[in-house]
C-alpha atoms as a printed R data frame, in Angstrom:
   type eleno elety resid chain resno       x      y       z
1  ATOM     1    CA   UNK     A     1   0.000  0.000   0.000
2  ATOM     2    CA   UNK     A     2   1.005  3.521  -0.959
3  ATOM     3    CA   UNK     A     3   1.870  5.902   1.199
4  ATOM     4    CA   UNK     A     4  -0.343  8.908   0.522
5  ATOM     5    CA   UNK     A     5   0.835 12.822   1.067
6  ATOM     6    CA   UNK     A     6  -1.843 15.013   0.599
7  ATOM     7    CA   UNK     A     7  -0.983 18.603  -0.209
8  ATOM     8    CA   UNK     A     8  -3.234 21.609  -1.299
9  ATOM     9    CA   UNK     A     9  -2.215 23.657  -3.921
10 ATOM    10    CA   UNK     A    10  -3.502 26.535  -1.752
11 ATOM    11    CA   UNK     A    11  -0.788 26.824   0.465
12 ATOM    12    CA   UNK     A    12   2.151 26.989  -1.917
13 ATOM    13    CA   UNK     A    13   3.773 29.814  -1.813
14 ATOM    14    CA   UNK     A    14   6.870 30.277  -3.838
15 ATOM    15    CA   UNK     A    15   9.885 32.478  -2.886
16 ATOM    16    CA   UNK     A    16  11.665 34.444  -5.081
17 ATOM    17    CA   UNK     A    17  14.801 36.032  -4.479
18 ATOM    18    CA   UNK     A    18  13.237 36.278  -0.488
19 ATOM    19    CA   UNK     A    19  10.314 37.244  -1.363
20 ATOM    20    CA   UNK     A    20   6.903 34.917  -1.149
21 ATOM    21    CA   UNK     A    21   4.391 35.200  -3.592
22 ATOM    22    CA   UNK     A    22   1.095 33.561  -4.266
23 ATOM    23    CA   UNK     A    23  -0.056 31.622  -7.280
24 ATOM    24    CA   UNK     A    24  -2.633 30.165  -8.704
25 ATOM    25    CA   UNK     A    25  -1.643 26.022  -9.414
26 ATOM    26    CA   UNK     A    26  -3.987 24.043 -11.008
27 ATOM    27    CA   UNK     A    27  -1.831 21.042 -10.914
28 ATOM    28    CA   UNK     A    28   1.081 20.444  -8.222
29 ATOM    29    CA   UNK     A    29   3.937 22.046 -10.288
30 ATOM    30    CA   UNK     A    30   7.090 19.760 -10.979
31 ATOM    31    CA   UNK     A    31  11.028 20.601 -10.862
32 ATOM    32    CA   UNK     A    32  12.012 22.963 -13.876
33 ATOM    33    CA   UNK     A    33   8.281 23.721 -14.672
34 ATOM    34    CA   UNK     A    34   7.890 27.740 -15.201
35 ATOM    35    CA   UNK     A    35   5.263 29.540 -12.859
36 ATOM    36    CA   UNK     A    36   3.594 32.865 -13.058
37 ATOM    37    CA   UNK     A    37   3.004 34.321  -9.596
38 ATOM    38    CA   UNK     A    38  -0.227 36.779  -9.195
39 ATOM    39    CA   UNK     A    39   2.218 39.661  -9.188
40 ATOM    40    CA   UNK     A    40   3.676 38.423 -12.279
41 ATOM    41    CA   UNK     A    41   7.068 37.218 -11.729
42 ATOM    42    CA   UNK     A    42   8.349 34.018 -13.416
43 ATOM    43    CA   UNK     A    43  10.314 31.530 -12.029
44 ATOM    44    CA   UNK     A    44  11.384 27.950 -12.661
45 ATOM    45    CA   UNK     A    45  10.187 25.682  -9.879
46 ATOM    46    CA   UNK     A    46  13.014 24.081  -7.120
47 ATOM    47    CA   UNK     A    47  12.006 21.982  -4.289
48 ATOM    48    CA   UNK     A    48  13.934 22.714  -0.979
49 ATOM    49    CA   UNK     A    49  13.233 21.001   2.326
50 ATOM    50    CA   UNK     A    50  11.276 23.360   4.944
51 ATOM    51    CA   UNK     A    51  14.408 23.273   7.650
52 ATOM    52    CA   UNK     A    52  15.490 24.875   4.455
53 ATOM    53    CA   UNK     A    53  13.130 28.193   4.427
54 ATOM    54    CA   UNK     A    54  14.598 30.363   6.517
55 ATOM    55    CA   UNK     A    55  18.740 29.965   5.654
56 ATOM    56    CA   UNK     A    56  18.716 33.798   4.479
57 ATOM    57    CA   UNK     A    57  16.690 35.293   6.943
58 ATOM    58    CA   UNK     A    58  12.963 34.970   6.569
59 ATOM    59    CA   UNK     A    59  10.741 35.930   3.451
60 ATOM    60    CA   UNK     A    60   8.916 39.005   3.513
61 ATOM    61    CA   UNK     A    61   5.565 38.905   1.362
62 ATOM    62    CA   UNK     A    62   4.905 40.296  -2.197
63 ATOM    63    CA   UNK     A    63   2.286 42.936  -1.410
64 ATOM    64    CA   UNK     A    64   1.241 42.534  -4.802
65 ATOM    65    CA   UNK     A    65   0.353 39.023  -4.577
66 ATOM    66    CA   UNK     A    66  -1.463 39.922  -1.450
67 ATOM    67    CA   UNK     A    67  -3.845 42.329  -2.896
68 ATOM    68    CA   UNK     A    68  -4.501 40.440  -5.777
69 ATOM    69    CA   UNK     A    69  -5.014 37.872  -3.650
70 ATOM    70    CA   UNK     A    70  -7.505 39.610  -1.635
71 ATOM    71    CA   UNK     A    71  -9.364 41.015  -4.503
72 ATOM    72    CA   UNK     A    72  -9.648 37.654  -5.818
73 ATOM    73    CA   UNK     A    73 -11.633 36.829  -2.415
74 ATOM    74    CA   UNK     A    74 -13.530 40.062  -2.079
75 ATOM    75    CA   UNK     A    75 -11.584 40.318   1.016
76 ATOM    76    CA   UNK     A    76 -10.392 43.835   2.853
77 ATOM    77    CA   UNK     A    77  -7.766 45.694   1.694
78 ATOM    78    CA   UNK     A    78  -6.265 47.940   4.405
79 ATOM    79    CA   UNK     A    79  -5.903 51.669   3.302
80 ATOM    80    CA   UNK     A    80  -1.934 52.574   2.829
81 ATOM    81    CA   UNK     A    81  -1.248 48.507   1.692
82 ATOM    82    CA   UNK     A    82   1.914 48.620  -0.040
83 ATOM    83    CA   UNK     A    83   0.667 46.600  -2.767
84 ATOM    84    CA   UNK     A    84  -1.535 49.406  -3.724
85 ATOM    85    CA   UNK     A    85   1.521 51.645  -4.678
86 ATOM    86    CA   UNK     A    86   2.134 51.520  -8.428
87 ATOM    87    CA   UNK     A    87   5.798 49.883  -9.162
């Protein structure tokens, strides 16, 4: 018998250059595959271990992914969110 290890595609969040972003995966992405974060960036996909995370300090968040994110779910966007300033 297998043993299974379920994951949700919801809680991936890939880092970039320190920075963790949010995506949308429809299927769990493998090694070398290209993503497109909600912000835009585009990286190739790399599997680390999770002891892993944190060897440069930890990640801050893409406040670009996060209010896309939140618009996405009709949630609240705080006034002054730094994902609101244009780039």
């Amino acid at each position: 018998m297998p043993a299974l290890i379920y994951v949700s595609l919801d809680h991936l969040h890939p880092v970039i250059d320190g920075v963790w972003h949010r995506a949308c995966f429809v299927t769990f992405p493998v090694p070398g595959e290209a993503i497109t974060t909600l912000c835009g960036e585009t990286a190739a996909v790399l599997f680390e271990p999770s002891s892993e995370r944190r060897q440069f300090g930890p990640p801050a968040q893409c406040p670009f992914c996060d209010v896309n994110y939140r618009r996405s779910r009709q949630m609240t966007i705080p006034k002054g969110h730094p994902g609101l300033i244009p780039r």
